[in-house]
N, C-alpha and C positions, 0 to 999 in steps of 0.2 A: 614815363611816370614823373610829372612836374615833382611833386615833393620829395622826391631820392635827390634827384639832378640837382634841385637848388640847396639841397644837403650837402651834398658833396660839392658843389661851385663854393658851397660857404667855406668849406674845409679849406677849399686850395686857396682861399684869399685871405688866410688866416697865418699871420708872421711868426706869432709866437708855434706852432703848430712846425711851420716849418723847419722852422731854427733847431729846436729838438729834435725831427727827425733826421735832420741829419747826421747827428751823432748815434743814432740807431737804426739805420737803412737798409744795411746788412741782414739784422735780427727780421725783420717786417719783409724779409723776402724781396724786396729793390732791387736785387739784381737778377731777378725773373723778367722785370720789366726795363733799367738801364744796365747798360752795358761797360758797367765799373768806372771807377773813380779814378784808375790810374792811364794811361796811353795806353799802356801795353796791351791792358785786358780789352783796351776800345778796339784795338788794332787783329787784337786774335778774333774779336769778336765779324768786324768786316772780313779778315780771310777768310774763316768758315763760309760766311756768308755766298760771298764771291765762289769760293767754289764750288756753290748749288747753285750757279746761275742766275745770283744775287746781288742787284747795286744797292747800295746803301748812301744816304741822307743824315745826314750826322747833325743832332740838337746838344750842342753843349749848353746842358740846363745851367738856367739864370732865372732868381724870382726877387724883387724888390730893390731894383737897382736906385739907390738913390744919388749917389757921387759920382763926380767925373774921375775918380780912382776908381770907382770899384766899376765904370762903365771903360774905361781902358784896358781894367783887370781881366774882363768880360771879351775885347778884344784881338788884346794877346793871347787869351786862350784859344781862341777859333782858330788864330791864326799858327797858334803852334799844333795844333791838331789838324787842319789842311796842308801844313808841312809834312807831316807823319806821312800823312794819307798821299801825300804825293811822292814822298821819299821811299814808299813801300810798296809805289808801281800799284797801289790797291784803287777799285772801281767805286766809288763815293765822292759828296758833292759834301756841302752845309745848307743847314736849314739857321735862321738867325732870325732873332727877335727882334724888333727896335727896343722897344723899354729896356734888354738888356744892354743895348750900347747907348743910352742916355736917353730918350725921345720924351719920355715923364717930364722932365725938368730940363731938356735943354735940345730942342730938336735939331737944332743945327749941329751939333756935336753927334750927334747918332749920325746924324747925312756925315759926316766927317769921317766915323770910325767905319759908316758902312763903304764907303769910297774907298779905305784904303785895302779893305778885306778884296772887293772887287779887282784893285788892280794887282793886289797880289796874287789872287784867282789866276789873273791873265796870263801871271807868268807860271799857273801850275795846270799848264794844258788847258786853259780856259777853261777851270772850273766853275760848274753849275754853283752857284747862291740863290737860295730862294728864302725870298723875305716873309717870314709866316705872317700870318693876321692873330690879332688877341682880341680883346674885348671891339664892340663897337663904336664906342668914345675914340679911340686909335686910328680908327678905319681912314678916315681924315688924312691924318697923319704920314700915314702909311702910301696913301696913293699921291699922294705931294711927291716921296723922297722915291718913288717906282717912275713916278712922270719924269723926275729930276735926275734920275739916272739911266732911262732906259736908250735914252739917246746915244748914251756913252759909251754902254756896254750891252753887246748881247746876251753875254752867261746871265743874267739876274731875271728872276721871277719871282712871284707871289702865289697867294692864294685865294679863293673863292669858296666862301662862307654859303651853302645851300639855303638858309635858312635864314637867309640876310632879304628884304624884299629888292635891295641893292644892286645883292647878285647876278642879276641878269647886265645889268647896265654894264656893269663891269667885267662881266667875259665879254661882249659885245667893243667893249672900249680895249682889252688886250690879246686881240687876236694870235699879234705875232710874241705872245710872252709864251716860256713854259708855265703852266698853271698848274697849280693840285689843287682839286675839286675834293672840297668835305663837306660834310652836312652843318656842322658847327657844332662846337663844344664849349660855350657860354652861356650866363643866363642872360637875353635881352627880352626887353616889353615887345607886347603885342604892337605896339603898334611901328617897328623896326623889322619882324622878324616875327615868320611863322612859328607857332606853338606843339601844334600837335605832330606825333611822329607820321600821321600819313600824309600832312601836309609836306613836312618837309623831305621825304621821302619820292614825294611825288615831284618837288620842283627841283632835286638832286638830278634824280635822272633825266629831268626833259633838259637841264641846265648841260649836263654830258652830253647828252646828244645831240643836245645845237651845238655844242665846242667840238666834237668830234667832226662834226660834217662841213666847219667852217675854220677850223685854227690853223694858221700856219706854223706853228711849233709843237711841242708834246706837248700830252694832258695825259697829268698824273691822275689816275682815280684811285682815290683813297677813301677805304673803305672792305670793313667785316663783315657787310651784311651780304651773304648769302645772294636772297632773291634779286638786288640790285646787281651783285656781278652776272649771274647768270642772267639776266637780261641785256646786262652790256653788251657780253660775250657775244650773244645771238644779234643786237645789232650791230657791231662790229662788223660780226660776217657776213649780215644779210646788204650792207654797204660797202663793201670791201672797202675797208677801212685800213690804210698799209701799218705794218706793224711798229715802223720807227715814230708813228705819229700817236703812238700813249702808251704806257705803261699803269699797270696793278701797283697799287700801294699799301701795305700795314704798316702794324706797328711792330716796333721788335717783341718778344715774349709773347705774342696775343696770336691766337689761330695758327700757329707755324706750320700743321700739316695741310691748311689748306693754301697758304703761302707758296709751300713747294708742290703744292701740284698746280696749281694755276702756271707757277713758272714753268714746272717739268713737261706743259701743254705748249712750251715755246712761247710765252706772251713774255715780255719786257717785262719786269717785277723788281721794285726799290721795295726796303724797309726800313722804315722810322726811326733810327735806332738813339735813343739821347742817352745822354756821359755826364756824369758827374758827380755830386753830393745831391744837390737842388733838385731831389727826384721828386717831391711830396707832393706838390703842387702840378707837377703833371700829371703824377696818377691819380689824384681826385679828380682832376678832371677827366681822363679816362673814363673812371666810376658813375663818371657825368653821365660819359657819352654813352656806358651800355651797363645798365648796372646788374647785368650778369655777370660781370667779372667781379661783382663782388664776393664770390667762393673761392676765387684767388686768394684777395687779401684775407677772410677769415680763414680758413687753413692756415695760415703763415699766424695769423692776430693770434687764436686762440691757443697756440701751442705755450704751454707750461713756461716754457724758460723765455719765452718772447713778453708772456705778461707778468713774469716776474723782473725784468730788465731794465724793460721799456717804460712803466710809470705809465702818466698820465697821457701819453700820444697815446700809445694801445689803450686805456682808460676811455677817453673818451670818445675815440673811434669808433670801440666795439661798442659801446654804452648806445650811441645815438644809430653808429649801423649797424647793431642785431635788429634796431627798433625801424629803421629803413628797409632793410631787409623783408622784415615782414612783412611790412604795407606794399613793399613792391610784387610778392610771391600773392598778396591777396589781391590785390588790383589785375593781378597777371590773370587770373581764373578767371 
């Protein structure tokens, strides 16, 4: 449903929006969906994980980086949270933005901070880094500093946007990368990037299943949709497809009992899991990608003491998504 998604894309690129919630993140139920603001809660959260046959991908949220402080800031944080995660013998990589380590205003300083993330990786059992994608203005950007490092280091990978008409070019161009395969969770024009959900739906799966049958590294699939896994699954097997060459992907909070039965079937299975204050801007876009999940956030929105607290984040939220809400429930029939 175009009009919810670019609802909600509006939400998550909205600064003043963010900056308030994170002083009430808690209240708004945030930690359904990140995995606490402090180490420790990040760290209880991977061991649980890990001991249901769980590797976890670690997003320490960043939204609006405009300084070469607050893009260092941004740095040392990854890098004292892949300390933890390797200090605590626990099964988890990093997932990193550019724009959080500078790339908006100074791309050579992001290729800088993301080098040194890398060779610290190397000394923490050659930790996986995968370089996520953001907007498509980036996209550029992004496969510059993947070309500029993949020589260098094996642990590093990216991702593949379904819904990008790019994406093909681009599995085809990184065979030997780990990849995580998503449909895309941005607004771009038609003429960059398919529109409707059968379209991109339909070039998700043929995009996995050319990378399944041709990659030489893993492919993460990531992805809640049902009928997409269960089609995987069955061409998985009807290819014998060996198990160490992909792994099932979510997000943390979202479908969890169908997370653990996919793994409890023995399939390789990561989860999403992002840490920090900076949640607001990933879960609108979340709300982007399926806006069923919007009965999460209203349960949490409309609770008494959440809109008495919270002012005008819950304010205008609710205001614009009860009115989202509806148009998506009646387009749905």
């Amino acid at each position: 449903m175009p009009i919810v998604k670019n609802f909600f894309i509006g939400l998550s690129n909205n600064p003043f929006l963010n900056k308030a919630a994170k002083e009430i993140g808690p209240m708004l139920g945030a930690n359904k969906v990140v995995a606490g603001n402090t180490t420790s809660a990040l760290l209880n959260t991977i061991e649980r994980l890990n001991n249901k046959g769980i590797t976890v991908t670690v997003d320490c949220l960043g939204e609006f980086v405009v300084t070469e402080g607050e893009a260092i800031q941004a740095k040392d944080q990854i890098l004292e949270v892949m300390y933890a995660i390797y200090n605590h013998s626990l099964d988890g990589h990093m997932s990193v933005k550019l724009s959080q380590l500078g790339s908006e205003f100074d791309l050579d300083l992001a290729y800088r901070n993301l080098r040194e993330i890398l060779l610290k990786a190397n000394e923490f059992d050659n930790m996986h880094i995968n370089i996520d994608t953001e907007k498509y203005d980036s996209l550029f950007d992004i496969t510059q500093v993947v070309d500029r490092l993949k020589g260098e280091f094996k642990n590093v990978g990216t991702v593949i946007q379904a819904y990008l008409y790019k994406a093909d070019a681009l599995v085809d161009k990184y065979p030997e990368l780990r990849l995580r395969m998503v449909k895309g969770a941005y607004k771009e024009v038609d003429t960059i990037a398919y529109q409707t959900k059968e379209d991109i739906d339909e070039n998700y799966i043929r995009l996995i299943e050319k990378r399944l049958l041709n990659a030489k590294n893993v492919t993460s699939i990531a992805t809640h949709d049902d009928k997409v896994i269960t089609h995987i699954k069955q061409f998985i097997k009807d290819n014998k497809i060996e198990k160490d060459q992909y792994e099932f992907q979510m997000l943390y909070g979202f479908r969890t009992d169908l997370a653990e039965k996919i793994s409890g079937e023995g399939n390789n299975f990561c989860i999403y899991v992002p840490y920090g204050d900076d949640w607001f801007s990933y879960f609108m876009r979340r709300l982007a990608e399926r806006p069923q999940n919007l009965n999460l956030m209203f349960k949490e929105f409309m609770k008494p003491e959440v809109v008495k607290k919270s002012g005008i984040v819950v304010g205008t939220m609710t205001a614009f998504g009860v009115a989202s809400a509806l148009i998506y429930r009646l387009f749905k029939k």
